[in-house]
C-alpha positions as CSV (number, residue, x, y, z in Angstrom):
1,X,-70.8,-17.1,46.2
2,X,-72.4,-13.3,46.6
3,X,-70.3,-13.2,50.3
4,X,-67.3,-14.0,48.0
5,X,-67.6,-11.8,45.8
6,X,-69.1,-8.9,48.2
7,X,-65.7,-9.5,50.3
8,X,-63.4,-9.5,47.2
9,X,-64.9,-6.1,46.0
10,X,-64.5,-4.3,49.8
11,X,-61.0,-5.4,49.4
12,X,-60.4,-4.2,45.9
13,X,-61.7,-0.9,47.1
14,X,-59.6,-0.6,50.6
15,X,-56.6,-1.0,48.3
16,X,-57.6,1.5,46.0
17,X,-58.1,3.3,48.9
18,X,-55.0,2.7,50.4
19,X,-53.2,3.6,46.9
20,X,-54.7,6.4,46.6
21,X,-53.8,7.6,50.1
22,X,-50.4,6.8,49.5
23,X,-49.6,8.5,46.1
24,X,-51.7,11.6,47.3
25,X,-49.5,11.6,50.4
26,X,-45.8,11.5,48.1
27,X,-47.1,13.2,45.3
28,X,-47.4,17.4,46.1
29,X,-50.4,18.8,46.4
30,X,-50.5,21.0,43.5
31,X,-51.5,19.5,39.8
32,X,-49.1,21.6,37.8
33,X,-46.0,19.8,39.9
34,X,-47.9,16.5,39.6
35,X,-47.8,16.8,35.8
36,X,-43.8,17.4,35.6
37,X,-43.1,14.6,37.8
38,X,-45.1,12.6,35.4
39,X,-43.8,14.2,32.7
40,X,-39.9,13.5,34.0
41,X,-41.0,10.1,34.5
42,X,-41.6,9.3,31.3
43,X,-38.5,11.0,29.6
44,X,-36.6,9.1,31.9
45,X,-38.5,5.8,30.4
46,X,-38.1,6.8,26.8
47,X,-34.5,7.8,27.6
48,X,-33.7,4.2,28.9
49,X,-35.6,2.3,26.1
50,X,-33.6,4.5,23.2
51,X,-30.4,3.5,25.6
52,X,-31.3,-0.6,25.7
53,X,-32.7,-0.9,22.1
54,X,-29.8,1.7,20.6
55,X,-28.3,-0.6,17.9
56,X,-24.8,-2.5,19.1
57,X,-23.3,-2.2,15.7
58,X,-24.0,1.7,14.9
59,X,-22.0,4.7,16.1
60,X,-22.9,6.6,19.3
61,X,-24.7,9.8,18.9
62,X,-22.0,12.1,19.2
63,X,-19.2,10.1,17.7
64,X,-16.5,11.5,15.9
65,X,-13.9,10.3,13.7
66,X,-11.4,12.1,11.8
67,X,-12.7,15.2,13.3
68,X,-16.7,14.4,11.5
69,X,-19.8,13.7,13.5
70,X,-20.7,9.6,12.6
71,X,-23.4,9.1,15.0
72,X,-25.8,6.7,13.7
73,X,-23.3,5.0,10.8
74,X,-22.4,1.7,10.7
75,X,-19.3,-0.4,11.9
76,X,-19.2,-1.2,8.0
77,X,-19.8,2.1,6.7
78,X,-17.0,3.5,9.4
79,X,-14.6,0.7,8.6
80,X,-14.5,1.1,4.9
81,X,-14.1,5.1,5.6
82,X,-10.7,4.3,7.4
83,X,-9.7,1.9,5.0
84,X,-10.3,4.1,2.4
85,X,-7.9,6.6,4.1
86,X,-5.4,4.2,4.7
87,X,-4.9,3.0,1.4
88,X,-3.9,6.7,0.7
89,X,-2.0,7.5,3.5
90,X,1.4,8.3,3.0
91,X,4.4,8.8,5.5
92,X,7.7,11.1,5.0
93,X,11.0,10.7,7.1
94,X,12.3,14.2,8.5
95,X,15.5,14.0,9.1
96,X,17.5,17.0,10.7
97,X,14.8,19.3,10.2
98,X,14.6,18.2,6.0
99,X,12.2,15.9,4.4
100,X,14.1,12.7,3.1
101,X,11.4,10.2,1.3
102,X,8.1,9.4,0.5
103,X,6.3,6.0,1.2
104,X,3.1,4.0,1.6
105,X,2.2,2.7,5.0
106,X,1.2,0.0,2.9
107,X,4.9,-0.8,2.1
108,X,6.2,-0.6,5.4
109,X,3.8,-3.6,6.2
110,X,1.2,-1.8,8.0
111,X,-2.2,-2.9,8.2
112,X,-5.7,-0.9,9.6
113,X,-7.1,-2.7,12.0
114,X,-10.8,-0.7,10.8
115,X,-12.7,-2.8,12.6
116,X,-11.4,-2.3,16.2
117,X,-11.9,1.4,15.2
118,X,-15.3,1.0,14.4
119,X,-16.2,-0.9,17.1
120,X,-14.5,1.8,19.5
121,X,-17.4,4.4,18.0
122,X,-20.1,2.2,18.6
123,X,-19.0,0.5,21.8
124,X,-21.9,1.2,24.6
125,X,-21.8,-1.3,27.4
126,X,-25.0,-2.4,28.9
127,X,-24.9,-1.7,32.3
128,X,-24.0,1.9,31.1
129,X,-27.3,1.6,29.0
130,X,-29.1,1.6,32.5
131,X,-27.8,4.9,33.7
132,X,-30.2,8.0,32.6
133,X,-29.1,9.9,29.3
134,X,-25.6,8.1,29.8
135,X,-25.9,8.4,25.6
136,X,-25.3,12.0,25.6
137,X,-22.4,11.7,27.9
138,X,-20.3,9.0,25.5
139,X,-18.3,11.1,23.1
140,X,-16.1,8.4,21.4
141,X,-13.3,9.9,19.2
142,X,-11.1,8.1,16.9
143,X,-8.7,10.8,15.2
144,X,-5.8,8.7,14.5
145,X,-5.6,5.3,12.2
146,X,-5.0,2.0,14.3
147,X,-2.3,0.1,12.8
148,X,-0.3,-3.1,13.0
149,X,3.2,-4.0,10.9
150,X,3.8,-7.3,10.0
151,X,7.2,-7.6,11.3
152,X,8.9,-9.3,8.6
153,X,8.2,-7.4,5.6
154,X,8.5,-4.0,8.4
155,X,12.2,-5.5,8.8
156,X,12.8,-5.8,5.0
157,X,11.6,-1.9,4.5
158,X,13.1,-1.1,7.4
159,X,16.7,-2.5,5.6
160,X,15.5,-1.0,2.7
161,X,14.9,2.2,3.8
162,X,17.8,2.8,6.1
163,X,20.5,2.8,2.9
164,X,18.1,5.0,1.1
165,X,17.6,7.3,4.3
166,X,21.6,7.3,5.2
167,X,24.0,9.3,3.7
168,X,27.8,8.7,3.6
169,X,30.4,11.7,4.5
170,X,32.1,13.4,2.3
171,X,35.8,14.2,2.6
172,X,37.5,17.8,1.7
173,X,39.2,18.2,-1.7
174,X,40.4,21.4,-3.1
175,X,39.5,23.9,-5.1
176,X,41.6,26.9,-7.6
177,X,39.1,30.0,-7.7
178,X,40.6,33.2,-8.4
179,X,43.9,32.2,-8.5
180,X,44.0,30.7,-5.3
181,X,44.5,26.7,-4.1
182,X,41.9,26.8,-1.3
183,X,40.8,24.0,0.7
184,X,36.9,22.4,0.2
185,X,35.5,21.7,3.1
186,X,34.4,17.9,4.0
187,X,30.8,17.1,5.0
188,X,29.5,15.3,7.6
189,X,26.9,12.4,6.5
190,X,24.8,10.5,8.6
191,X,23.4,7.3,9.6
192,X,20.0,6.1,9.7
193,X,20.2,2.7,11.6
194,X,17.4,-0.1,10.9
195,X,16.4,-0.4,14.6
196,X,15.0,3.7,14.5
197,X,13.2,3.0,11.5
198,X,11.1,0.5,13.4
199,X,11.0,2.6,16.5
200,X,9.4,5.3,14.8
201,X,7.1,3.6,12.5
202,X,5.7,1.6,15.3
203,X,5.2,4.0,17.9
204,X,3.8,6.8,15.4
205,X,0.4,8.2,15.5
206,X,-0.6,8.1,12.0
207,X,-3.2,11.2,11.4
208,X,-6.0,10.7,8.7
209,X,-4.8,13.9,6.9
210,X,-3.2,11.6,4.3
211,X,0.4,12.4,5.5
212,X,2.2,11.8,8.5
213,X,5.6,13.5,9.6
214,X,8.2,10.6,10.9
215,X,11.1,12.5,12.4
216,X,14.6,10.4,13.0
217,X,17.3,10.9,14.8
218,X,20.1,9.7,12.7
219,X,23.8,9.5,13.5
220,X,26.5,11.6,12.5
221,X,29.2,10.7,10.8
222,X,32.1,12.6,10.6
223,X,34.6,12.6,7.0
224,X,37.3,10.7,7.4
225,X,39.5,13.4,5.9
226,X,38.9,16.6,7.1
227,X,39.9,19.9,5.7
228,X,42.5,21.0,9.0
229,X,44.9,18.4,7.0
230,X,45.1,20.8,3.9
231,X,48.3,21.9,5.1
232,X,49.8,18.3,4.6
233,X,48.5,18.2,1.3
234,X,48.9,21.8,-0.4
235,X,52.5,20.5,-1.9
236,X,50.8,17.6,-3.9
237,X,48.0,20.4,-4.7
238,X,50.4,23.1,-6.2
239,X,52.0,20.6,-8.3
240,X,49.2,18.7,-9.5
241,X,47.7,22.1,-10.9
242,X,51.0,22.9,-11.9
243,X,50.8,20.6,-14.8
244,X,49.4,20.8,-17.5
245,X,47.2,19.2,-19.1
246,X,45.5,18.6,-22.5
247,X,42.7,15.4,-23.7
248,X,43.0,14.5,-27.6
249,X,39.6,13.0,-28.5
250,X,38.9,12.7,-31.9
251,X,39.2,16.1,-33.8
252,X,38.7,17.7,-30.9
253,X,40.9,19.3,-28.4
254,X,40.2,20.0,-24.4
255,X,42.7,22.3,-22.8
256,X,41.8,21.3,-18.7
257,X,42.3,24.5,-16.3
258,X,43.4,24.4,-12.9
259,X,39.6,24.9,-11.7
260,X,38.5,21.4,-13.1
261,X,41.4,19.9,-12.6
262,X,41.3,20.9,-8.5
263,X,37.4,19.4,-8.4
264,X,38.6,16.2,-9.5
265,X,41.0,16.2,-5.8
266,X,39.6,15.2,-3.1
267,X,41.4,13.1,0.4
268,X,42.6,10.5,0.7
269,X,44.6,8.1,2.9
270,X,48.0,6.5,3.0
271,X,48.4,2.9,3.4
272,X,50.5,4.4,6.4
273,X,47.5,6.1,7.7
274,X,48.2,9.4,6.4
275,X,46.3,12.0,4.2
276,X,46.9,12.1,0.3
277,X,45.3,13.7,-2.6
278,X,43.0,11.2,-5.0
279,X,41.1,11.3,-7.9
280,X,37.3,11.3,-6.9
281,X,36.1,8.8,-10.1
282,X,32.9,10.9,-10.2
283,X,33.3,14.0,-11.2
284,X,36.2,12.9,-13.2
285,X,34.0,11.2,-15.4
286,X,31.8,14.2,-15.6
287,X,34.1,15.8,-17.4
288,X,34.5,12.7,-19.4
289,X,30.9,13.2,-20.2
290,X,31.2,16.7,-21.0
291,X,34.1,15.8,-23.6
292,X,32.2,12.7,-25.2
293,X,29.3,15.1,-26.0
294,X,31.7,17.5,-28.1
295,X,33.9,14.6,-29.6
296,X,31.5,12.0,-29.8
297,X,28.7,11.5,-31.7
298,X,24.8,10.5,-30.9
299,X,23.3,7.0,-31.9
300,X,20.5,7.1,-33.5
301,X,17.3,5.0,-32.1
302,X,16.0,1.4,-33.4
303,X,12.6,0.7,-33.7
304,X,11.5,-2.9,-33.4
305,X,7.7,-3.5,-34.3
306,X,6.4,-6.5,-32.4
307,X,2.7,-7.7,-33.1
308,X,1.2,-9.9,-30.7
309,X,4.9,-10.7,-29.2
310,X,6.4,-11.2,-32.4
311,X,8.5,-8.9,-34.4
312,X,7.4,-8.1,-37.7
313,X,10.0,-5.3,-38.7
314,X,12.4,-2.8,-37.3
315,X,14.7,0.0,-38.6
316,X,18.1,-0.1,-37.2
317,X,19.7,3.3,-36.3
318,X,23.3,4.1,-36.5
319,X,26.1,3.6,-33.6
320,X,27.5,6.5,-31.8
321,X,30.7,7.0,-30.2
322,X,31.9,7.9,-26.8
323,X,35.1,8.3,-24.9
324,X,35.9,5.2,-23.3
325,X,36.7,6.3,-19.9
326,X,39.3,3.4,-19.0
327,X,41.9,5.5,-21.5
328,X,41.3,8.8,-19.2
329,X,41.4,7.6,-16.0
330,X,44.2,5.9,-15.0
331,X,46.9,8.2,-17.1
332,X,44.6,11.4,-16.0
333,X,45.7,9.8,-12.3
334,X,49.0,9.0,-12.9
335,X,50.1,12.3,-14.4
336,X,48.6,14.9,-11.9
337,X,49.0,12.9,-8.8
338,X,52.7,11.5,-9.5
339,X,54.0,13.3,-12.5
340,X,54.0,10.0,-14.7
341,X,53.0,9.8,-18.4
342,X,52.7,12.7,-20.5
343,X,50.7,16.0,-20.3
344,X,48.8,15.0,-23.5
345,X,46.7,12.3,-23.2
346,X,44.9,11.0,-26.1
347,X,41.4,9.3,-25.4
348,X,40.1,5.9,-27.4
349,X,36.1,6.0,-28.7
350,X,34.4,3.7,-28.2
351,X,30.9,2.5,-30.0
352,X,27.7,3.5,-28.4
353,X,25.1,1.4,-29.2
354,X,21.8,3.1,-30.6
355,X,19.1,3.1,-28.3
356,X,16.3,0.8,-28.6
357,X,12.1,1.5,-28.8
358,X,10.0,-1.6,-28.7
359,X,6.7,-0.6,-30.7
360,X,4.0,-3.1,-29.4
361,X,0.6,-3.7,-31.1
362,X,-1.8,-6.2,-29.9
363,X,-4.6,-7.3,-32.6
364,X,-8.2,-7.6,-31.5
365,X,-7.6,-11.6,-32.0
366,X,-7.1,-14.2,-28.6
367,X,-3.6,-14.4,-29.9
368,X,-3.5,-10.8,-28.8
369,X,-4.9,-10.7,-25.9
370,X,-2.6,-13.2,-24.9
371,X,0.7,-11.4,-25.9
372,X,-0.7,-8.5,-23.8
373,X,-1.0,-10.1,-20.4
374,X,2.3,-11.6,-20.9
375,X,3.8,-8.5,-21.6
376,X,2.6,-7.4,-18.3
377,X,3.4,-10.1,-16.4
378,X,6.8,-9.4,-17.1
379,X,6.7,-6.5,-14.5
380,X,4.8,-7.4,-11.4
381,X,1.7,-8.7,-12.6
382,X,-0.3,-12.2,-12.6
383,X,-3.5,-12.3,-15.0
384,X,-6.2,-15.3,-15.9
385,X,-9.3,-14.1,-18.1
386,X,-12.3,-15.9,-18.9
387,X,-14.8,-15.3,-21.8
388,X,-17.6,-16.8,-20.6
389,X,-19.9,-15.3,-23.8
390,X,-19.3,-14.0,-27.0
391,X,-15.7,-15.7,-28.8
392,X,-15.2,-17.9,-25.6
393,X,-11.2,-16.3,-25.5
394,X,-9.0,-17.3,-22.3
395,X,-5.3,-15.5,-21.8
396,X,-3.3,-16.5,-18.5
397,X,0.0,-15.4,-17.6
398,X,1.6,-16.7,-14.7
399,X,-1.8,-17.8,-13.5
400,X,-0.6,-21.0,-11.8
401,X,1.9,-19.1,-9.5
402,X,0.9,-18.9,-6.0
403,X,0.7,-15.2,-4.5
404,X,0.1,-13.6,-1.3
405,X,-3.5,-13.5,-1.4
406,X,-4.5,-10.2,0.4
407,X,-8.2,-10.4,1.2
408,X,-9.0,-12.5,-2.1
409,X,-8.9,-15.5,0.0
410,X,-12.3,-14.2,1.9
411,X,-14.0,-15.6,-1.2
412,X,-12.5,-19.2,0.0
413,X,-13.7,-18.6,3.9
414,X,-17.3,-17.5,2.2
415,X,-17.6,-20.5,-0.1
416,X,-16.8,-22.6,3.3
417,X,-19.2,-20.7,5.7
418,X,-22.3,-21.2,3.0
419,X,-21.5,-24.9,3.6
420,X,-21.6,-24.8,6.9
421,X,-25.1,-23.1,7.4
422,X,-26.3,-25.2,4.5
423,X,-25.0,-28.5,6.8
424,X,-27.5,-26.6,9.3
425,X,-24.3,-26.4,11.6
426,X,-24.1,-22.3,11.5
427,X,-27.1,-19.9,11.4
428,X,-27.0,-16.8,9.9
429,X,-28.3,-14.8,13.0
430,X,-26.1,-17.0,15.5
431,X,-23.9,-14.6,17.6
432,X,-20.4,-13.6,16.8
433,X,-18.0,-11.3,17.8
434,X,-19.7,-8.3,18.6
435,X,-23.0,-8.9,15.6
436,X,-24.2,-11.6,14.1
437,X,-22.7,-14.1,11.2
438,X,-24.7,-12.1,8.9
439,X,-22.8,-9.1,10.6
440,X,-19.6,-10.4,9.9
441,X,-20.6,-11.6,6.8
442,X,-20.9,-7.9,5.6
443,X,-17.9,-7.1,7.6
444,X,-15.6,-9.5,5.7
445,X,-16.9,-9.1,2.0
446,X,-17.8,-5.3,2.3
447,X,-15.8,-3.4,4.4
448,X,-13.4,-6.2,3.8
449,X,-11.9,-6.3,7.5
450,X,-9.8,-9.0,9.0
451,X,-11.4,-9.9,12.8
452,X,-14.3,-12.0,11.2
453,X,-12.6,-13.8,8.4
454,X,-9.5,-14.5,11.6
455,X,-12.1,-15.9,13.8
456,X,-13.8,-18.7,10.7
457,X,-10.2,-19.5,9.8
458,X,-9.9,-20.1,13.3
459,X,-13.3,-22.1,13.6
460,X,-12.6,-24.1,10.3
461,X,-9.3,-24.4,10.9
462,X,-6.4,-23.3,8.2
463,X,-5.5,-27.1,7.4
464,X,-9.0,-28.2,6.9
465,X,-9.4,-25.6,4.4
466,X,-6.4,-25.9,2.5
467,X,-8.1,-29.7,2.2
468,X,-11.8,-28.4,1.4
469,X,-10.6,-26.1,-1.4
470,X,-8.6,-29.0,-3.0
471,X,-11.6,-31.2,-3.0
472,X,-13.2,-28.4,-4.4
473,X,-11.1,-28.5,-7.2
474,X,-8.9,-25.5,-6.6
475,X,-4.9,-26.0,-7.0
476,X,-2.6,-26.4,-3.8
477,X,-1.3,-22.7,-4.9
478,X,-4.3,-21.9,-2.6
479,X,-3.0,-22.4,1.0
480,X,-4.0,-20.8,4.3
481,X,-0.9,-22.2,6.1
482,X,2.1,-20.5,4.2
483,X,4.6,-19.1,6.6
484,X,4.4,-15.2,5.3
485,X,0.3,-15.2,4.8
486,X,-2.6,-16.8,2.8
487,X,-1.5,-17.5,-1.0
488,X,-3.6,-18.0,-3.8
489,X,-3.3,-17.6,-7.2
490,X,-5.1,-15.5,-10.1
491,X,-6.1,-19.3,-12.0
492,X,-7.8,-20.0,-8.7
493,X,-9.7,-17.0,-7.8
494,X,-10.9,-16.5,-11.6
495,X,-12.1,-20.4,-11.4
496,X,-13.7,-19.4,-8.4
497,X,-15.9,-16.3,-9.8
498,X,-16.5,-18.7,-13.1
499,X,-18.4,-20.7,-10.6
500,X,-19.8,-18.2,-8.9
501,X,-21.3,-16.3,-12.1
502,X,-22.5,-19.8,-13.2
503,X,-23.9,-21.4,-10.4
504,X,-22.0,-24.4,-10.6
505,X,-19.9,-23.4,-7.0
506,X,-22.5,-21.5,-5.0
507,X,-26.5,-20.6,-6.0
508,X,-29.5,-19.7,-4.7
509,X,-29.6,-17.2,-2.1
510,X,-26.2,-17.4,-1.3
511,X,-24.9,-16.9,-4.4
512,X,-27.4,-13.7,-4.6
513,X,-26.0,-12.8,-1.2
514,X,-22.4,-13.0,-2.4
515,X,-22.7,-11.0,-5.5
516,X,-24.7,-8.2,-3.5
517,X,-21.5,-7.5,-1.5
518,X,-19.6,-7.8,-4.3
519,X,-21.1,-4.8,-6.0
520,X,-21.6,-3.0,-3.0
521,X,-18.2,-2.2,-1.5
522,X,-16.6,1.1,-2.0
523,X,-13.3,-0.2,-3.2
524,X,-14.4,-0.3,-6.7
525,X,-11.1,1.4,-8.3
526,X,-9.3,-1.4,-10.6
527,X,-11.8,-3.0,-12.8
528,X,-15.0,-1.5,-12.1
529,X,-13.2,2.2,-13.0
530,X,-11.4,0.3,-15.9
531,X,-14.5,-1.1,-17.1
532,X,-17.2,0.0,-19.6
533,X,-19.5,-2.6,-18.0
534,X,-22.3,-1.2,-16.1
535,X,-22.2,-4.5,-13.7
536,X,-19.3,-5.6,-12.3
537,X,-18.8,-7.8,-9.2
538,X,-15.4,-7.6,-7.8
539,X,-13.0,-8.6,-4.8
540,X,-10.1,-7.4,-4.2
541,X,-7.4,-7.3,-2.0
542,X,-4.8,-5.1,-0.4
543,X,-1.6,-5.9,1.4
544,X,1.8,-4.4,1.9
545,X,2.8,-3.8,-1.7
546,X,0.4,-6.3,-3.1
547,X,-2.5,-4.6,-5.2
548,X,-5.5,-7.2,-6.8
549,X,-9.0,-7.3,-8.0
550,X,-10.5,-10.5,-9.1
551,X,-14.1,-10.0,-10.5
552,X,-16.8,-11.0,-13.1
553,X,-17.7,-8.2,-16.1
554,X,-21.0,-8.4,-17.5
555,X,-20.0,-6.4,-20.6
556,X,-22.7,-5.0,-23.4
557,X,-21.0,-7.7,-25.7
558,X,-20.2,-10.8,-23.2
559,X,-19.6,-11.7,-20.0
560,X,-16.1,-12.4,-19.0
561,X,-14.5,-13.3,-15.7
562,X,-11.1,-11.9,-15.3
563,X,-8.1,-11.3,-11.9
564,X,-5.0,-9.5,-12.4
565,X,-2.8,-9.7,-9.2
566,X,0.1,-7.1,-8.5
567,X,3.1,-6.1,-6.9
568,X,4.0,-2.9,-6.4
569,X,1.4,-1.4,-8.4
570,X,-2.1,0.4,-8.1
571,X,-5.6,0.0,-8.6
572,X,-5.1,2.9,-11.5
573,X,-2.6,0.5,-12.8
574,X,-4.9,-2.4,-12.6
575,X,-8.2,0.2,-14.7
576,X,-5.6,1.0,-16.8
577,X,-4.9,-2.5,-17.9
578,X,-8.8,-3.6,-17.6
579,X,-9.3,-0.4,-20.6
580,X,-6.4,-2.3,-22.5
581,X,-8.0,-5.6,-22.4
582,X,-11.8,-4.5,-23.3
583,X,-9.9,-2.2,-26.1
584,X,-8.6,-5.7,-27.5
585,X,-11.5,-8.0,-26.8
586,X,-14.4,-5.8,-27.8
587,X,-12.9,-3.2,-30.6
């Protein structure tokens, strides 16, 4: 045993002697230059471990979005920042060098893809992890806002928007200015097809500096009646103005000079084909207009006072009169254009109905509250409301109606997933996507982005949860399998968040979980701004031109559960009906 161990030690000390040999042979000779090897050897180390252990869901370093070092956020943080820009981002068509409109990308169909931004900032492949102070060489840069249309409601806009954006041509008329028949000059219009408004919208880079610049080529059109055929016409002209003319309204009198009576001429065509003078009905009936206000007379206004959609009084004003234009026009054509009729033409009134002012007042009663949200529901809007405290009120108005869902339906996908890991069959740190399920828990009820709520829908399958939420309880106005996008309506999600305040649908930690990310997101414009609560948890959703927030309200004076869905409206709109219904409910 002492041999053994004799032999084992002279072997342990040839090796160190051997190691020794060998570093003192590829080390240099000097200390100093021994020292910075050592010293570059373990920069190098710390270098790689900060690469490998550098978190796969925050942003490089030196990233930059929107022209701002992010290095170090979030994918969350980042994603809500761009959503946050997109829901203000605005785009304006320039056509022929002027601006012509002013819309949402919202509206146009668009939708951030935030995530895929995000993950572009924070994307740091492994094997590139490996390479020396590779993390000072990435220098990710997002400057413009990813985008996709949905291509049905991007057609309907685009329709939209191309008879807004086009403009017809205008043919050449005449005019009598000092003392002379002259010719007006037609105007070219132009035509903004359907097909360039897509074009344009989807190959745009939108900008994060709230407005981007779409320019169009558009088409010109050319007036069918230019003003080279003047000569064919300056006959018909002459002798138009050379008649005279003279409107008997009332009491009054209206002498019409050549000067008016040339801007109501304009070109027209023969049923031959050729040119003619006719009347333009426009600005013949602003001079209609003109004469009404001297012969006519005002109505006065009505007020009808309505209490809780019901009227209670009103004070009638009196009728007015007008010129009715149908006596003017065709006698006003027939004498200038063809010499037929007389030169004195003597208009009929007509009644003009007083004008109309609907005073509402809503008492601080349940009845009121309930004439409120139908008033509103008559223009875009979808409410249910929940007391859950205090006089135990409830108001709906068109709270059965099924609605396109925007990210409201992520409560559903939530309610689903907590099943799931309670069933043991999902974990919370199991992998997905790019993080974790907690991850994309965050993802989807914070930041509120799309990938991670996609990929459960896909998991679960849209079918099978159309079928859990109905054995749930929930009406079939919830569906993940509609045609356009996931519906649901605002007497489903505020059934859902009565559940969820009481327990009775989700509890425990998950429920905890679920309310956390419910106060925590950064889109907390409609009922949390509208609210005098200091706790409010909400979810809402944005899409197209759909606008919602469902969420529950712990009020100083009651707890109340409340979603107002809209179209076409704003999360303003939606905090300045919240202030409404707190005004009523708690006077």
């Amino acid at each position: 045993m002492t041999n053994k161990r004799a032999r084992a030690a002279d072997k342990a000390k040839r090796l160190h002697k051997k190691v020794k040999q060998t570093y003192r042979s590829a080390m240099p000779g000097q200390k100093r230059h021994r020292i910075l090897i050592w010293a570059a050897f373990f920069v190098v180390a710390a270098i790689l471990t900060v690469q490998i252990l550098y978190p796969l869901d925050r942003a490089l370093p030196l990233a930059r979005m929107n022209g701002r070092w992010v290095g170090w956020q979030s994918e969350t943080d980042l994603a809500n920042q761009a959503t946050l820009v997109f829901q203000r981002s605005k785009i304006k068509f320039i056509i022929g060098g002027k601006p012509s409109g002013v819309y949402t990308l919202s509206e146009a169909g668009a939708d951030i893809k935030a995530e895929e931004m995000a993950s572009r900032l924070a994307n740091y492949p492994f094997w590139l992890r490996l390479v020396p102070f590779s993390i000072f060489w990435q220098l990710p840069n997002v400057q413009t806002l990813d985008l996709a249309f949905a291509l049905p409601t991007l057609e309907v806009f685009a329709q939209k928007t191309s008879s807004q954006l086009s403009q017809p041509p205008i043919n050449a008329g005449v005019a009598f200015k000092d003392g002379q028949l002259t010719a007006v000059n037609d105007m070219p219009g132009h035509l903004v097809s359907v097909q360039a408004i897509k074009n344009v919208l989807q190959t745009a880079k939108y900008s994060f500096a709230g407005m981007t610049e779409l320019r169009i080529d558009a088409k010109l059109q050319e007036a069918s009646r230019r003003s080279a055929a003047f000569a064919s016409v300056r006959n018909q002209a002459e002798q138009a103005l050379a008649r005279p003319l003279t409107i008997r309204a009332a009491d009054q009198t209206f002498a019409v000079g050549n000067a008016e009576k040339a801007s109501w001429l304009e070109f027209g065509e023969t049923t031959e084909g050729g040119t003619t003078l006719v009347i333009n009905r426009q600005k013949l009936q602003s001079s209609i207009d003109n004469w009404s206000k001297a012969a006519g007379r005002p109505a006065g206004q009505t007020n009808i006072n309505i209490e809780n959609g019901r009227e209670v009084s009103r004070t009638t004003g009196e009728k007015g009169s007008q010129i009715d234009a149908a006596s003017i026009v065709q006698p006003v054509t027939d004498y200038l254009l063809r010499g037929q009729g007389s030169g004195v033409i003597l208009a009929a009134m007509t009644d003009l109905e007083p004008s109309v002012i609907y005073n509402n007042r809503y008492t601080p009663t349940e009845d009121g509250l309930r004439a409120y949200v139908r008033d509103k529901a008559r223009n875009g809007a979808w409410f249910s409301i929940r007391q859950l405290g205090g006089s135990g009120w409830s108001a709906d108005a068109d709270a059965e109606e099924s609605v396109v869902s925007a990210s409201t339906y992520k409560l559903f996908v939530a309610k689903r997933l907590f099943d799931e890991i309670n069933a043991g069959g999902i974990s919370w740190s199991d992998p997905m996507l790019d993080t974790t399920v907690s991850g994309c828990f965050d993802r989807m009820t914070i930041a509120s982005t799309n990938p991670c709520a996609v990929a459960w829908l896909d998991r679960f399958g849209r079918q099978n949860l159309n079928d859990f939420v109905y054995r749930l309880g929930f009406s079939r106005a919830v569906t993940f399998t509609h045609a356009q996008a996931t519906h649901v309506s605002a007497g489903d999600l505020t059934k859902f968040m009565v559940g969820l305040e009481t327990g009775s649908l989700i509890s425990g930690a998950q429920r905890e979980r679920l309310l956390y990310s419910l106060s925590h997101h950064p889109y907390r414009y409609g009922i949390p701004t509208g609210s005098q609560a200091r706790e409010v948890y909400d979810k809402v959703g944005f899409l197209w031109n759909y606008v919602h927030d469902t969420a529950i309200v712990r009020h100083p004076r009651g707890t109340y559960v409340m979603t107002i869905m809209t179209q076409g409206k704003s999360y303003a709109a939606i905090a300045a009906m919240t202030r409404d219904i707190e005004r009523i409910m708690y006077p």
